[in-house]
Structure formats: structure tokens, C-alpha cells
C-alpha positions in Angstrom: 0.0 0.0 0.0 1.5 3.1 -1.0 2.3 5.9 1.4 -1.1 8.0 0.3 -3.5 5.3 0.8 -2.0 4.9 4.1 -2.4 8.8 4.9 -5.8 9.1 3.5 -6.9 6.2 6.1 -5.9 7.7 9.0 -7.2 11.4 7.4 -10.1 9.8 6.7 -10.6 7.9 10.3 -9.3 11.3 12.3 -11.8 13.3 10.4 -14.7 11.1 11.3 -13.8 11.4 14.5 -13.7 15.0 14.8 -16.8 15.1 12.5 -18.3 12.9 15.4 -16.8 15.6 18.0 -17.3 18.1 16.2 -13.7 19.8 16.6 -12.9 19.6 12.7 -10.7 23.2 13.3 -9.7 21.6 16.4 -7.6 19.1 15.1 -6.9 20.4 12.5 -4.6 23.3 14.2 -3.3 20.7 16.2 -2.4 18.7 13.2 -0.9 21.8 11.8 1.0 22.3 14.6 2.6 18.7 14.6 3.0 18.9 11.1 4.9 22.7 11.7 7.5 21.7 14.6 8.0 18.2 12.7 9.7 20.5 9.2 11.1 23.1 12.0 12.7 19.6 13.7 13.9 17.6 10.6 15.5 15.5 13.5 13.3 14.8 15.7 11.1 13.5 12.9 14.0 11.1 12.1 14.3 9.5 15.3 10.1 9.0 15.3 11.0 7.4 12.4 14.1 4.9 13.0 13.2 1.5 12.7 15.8 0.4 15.6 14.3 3.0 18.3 12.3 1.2 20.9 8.3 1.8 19.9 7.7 3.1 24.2 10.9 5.7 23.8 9.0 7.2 20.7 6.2 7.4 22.4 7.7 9.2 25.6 8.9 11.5 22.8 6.3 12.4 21.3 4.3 12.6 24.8 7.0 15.3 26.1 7.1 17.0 22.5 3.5 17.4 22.2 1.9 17.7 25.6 0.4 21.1 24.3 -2.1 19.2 22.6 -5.8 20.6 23.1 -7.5 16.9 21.8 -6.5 13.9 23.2 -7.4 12.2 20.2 -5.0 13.7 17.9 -2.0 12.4 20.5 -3.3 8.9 20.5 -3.6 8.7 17.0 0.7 10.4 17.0 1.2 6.8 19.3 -0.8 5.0 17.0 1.5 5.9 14.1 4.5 5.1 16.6 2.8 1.9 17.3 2.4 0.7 13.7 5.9 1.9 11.8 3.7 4.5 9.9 5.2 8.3 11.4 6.2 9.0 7.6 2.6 9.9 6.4 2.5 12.0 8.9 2.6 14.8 6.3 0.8 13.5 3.8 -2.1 12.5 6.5 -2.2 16.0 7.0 -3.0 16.8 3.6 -5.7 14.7 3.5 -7.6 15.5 6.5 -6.9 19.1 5.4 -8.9 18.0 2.1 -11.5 16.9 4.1 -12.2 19.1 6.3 -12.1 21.9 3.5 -14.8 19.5 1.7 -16.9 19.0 4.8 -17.2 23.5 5.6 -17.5 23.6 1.9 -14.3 25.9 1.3 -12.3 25.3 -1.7 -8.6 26.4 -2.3 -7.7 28.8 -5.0 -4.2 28.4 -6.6 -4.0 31.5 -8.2 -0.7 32.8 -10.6 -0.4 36.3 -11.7 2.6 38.1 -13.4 3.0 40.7 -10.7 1.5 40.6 -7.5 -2.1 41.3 -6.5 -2.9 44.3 -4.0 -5.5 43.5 -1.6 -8.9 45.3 -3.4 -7.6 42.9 -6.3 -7.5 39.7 -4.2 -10.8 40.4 -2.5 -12.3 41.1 -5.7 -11.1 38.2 -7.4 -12.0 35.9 -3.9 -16.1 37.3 -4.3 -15.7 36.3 -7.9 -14.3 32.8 -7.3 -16.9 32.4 -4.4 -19.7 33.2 -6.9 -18.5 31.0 -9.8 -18.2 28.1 -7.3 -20.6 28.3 -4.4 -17.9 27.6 -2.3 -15.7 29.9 0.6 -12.8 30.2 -1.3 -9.1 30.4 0.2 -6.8 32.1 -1.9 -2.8 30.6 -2.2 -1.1 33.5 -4.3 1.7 33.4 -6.7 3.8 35.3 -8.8 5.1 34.0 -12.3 6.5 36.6 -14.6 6.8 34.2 -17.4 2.6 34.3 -17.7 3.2 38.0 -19.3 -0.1 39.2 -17.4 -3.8 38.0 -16.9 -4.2 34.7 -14.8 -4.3 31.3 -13.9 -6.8 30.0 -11.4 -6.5 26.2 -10.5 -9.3 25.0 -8.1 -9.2 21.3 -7.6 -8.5 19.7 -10.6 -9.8 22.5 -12.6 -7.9 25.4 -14.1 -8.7 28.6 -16.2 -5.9 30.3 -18.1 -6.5 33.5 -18.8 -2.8 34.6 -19.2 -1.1 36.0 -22.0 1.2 33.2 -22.6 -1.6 31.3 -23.1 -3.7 33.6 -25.5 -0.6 33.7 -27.5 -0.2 30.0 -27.6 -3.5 30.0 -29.2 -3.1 33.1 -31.8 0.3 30.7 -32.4 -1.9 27.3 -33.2 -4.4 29.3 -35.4 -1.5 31.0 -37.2 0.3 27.6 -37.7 -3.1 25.6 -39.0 -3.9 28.6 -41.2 -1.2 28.8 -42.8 -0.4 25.0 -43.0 -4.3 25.1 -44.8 -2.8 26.9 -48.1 
């Protein structure tokens, strides 16, 4: 079973849980926060993850790491992971149950690439917009590519709309190429 069919069981086994609880944000933030001290602590994740380190040392380890914890869930399922060899989906877990959580307060996430970057009336404009066009609370991840010449690219899910100039010109290209190819 690949690492991302193992992630997305626990995602999907946490999230029920919370959904149960409801304390979706909950764990989520303290997901986030494992997930966030675990890159900080390249190390430390290393050691949760050595296969010759005793499976009760981890576990003190991760007790005394993450005793800030607000759900006592989230911690056992940290053990659980220790328990069964599986800390390195940690990560990708996270992911997932971010995914679902998203899918469950209906907000989608907005990958959106300009040229040069957006000032805030623009974003919030272009966040209504989004919102409308999808029914959904949209979250907006921002980024800059020069190489798009100007307009934008919008990638929500697995759908995108280019509306860059790179792209327009790509097209005037194709219909310039098949026109002339025609005489």
C-alpha cells in the first residue's frame, strides 16, 4: 500500500472522528502544529521514524514533545502511528484530512498565478468572484510567475482557467500555424 492510501486512512478515520466531535478546526490546528514543529525539527522526525528505536521511547517522545495538545485524540492517533511503523505519512495524512475538512465547511482552495502581484482590493475582488463561480468559501494561495506576461491562472481542484497571455498567444500561435499549413 503506498504511502497516500495509508495517509488518507488515517485522514479519513481522524476526520470522522472530529466530525463525530465536532472539533474539525480543532484538530486540524493541532495537526498543523505537529505537522509545523516536525519541518522546523527535521531531526526529531528522524528519530520517530528509525526502525531500531524502541516503539515506548518514541512514544515518551512524542508525549513530552506534544503535551500542548488541546485533543487527546490527535495524541493517541501520534502513538498510533509510533505503534504501527507509519510516522512517515505524517505529512501527507495532514494533507488529507486538510482536504476533508475543507470538503466537509465547503471551502475550496484557490491556486492562483499572476505576473506581478495582487494588492488586496484585487485579491478580495477576485476571492467574491471565485466564491460566486463556485458556491464555495474560497481560500486564496497566491503566486507570482513573470513568465505568464499578465492576466491569470486560477487552479481549483482539478480545474484550471488560463486566462494569461502566454496562453492567448499560444493560441493566436496554433491558429497562425493551422492557417497557414491550410494553403
Amino acid at each position: 500500500m503506498t504511502i497516500q492510501a495509508v495517509a488518507n486512512k488515517y485522514a479519513s478515520a481522524l476526520h470522522a472522528v472530529a466530525q463525530e466531535k465536532n472539533k474539525i478546526n480543532e484538530f486540524e490546528a493541532d495537526l498543523q502544529m505537529v505537522v509545523d514543529f516536525l519541518k522546523e525539527k527535521g531531526k526529531i522526525k528522524a528519530v520517530l521514524e528509525h526502525p531500531l528505536l524502541d516503539k515506548d521511547e518514541k512514544k515518551e517522545i512524542v508525549e513530552d514533545i506534544f503535551k500542548g495538545l488541546e485533543n487527546p485524540e490527535v495524541m493517541n492517533l501520534l502513538k498510533l502511528l509510533v505503534d504501527r511503523k507509519r510516522f512517515d505519512v505524517v505529512d501527507a495524512m495532514f494533507m488529507e484530512y486538510v482536504r476533508l475538512a475543507n470538503y466537509t465547511r465547503n471551502v475550496a482552495m484557490a491556486e492562483v498565478t499572476t505576473a506581478i502581484e495582487l494588492n488586496d482590493e484585487l485579491q478580495e475582488a477576485l476571492q467574491k468572484a471565485l466564491e460566486k463561480y463556485t458556491g464555495k468559501e474560497i481560500r486564496l494561495v497566491l503566486k507570482t510567475d513573470p513568465s505568464i506576461i499578465g492576466g491569470v491562472v486560477t487552479r481549483i481542484g482539478d480545474s484550471v482557467m488560463d486566462a494569461s497571455i502566454t496562453r492567448r498567444l499560444s493560441r493566436l500561435y496554433q491558429q497562425i500555424t493551422a492557417a497557414s499549413l491550410s494553403l
